[in-house]
C-alpha positions in Angstrom: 0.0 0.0 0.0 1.3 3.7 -0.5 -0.1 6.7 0.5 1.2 10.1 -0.2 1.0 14.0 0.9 1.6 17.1 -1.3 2.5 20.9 0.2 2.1 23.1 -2.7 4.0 26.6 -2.6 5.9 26.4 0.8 7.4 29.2 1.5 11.2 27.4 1.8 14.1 27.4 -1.1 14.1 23.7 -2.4 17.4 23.7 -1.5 16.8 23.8 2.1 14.1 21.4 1.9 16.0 18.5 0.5 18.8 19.0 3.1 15.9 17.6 5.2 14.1 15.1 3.3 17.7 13.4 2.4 17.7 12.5 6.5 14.7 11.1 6.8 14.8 8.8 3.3 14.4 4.9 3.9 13.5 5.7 7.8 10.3 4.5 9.1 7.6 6.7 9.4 7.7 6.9 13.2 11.2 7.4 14.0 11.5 10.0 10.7 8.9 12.3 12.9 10.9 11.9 16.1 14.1 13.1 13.9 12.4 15.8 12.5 10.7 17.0 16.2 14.5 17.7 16.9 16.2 19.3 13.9 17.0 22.5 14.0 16.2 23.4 10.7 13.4 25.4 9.7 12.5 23.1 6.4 12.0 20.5 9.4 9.1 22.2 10.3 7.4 22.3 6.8 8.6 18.2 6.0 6.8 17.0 9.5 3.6 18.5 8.7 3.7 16.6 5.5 4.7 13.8 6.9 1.7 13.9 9.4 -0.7 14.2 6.5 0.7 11.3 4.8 0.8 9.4 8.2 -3.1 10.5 8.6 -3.9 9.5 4.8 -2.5 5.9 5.0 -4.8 5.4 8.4 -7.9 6.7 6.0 -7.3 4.3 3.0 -6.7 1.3 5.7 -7.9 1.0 9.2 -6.0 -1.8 10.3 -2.4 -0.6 9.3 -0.3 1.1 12.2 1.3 4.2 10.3 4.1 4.6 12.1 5.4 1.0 10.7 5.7 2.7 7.4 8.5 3.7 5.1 9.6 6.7 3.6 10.2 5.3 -0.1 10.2 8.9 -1.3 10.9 12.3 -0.8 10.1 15.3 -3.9 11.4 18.6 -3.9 10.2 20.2 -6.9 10.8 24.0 -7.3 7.7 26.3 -7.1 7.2 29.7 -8.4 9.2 32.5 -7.2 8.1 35.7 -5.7 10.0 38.8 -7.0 10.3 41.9 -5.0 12.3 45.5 -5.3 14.7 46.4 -2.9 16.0 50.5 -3.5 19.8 50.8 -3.4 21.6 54.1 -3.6 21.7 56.7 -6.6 18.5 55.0 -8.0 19.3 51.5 -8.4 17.3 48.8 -7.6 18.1 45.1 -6.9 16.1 41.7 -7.4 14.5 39.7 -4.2 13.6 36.1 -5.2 11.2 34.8 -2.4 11.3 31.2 -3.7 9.0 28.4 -3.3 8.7 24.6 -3.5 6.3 21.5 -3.7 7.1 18.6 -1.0 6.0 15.6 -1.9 6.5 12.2 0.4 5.2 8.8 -0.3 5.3 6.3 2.4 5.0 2.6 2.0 4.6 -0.9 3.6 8.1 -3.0 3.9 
């Protein structure tokens, strides 16, 4: 069985978020939510909500299956869209702020 959890536009550089997913790969569902609990990165926050829904998913599509027991197979980063704002400089320049944004995606399964 596999169930799956999407955050769409998560206000986190993919870069950041895959330093975290890339921990919690091939752990089990239980023990990857403990890890993430404690990490001190912010992306940490953002992957364990995910990985809650998914959790919570897998318990609607089956009753009987303890959710914890499960395996992260897979972990997505995939790049959003990025915000872009004006910052003034001096003598009338202007730079570029990209605020970027990504899609997390886990799948979980049964060993």
């Amino acid at each position: 069985m596999e169930a799956k959890a999407i955050q769409k536009y998560a206000r986190l550089t993919p870069r950041k978020a895959r330093r975290v997913t890339d921990l919690i790969k091939g752990k089990k569902a239980g023990a990857a939510l403990i890890a993430l609990r404690f990490m001190p990165y912010r992306g940490a926050r953002f992957v364990e909500k995910v990985l809650k829904s998914a959790m919570s998913n897998a318990e609607q599509k089956n009753a009987n299956i303890d959710s914890e027991a499960l395996v992260v197979s897979g972990a997505l980063i995939d790049p959003g869209s990025t915000m872009k704002r004006i910052e003034q400089r001096s003598m009338g320049r202007a730079n570029t702020i990209r605020k970027r944004t990504c899609h997390i995606t886990l799948i979980l399964t049964e060993e």
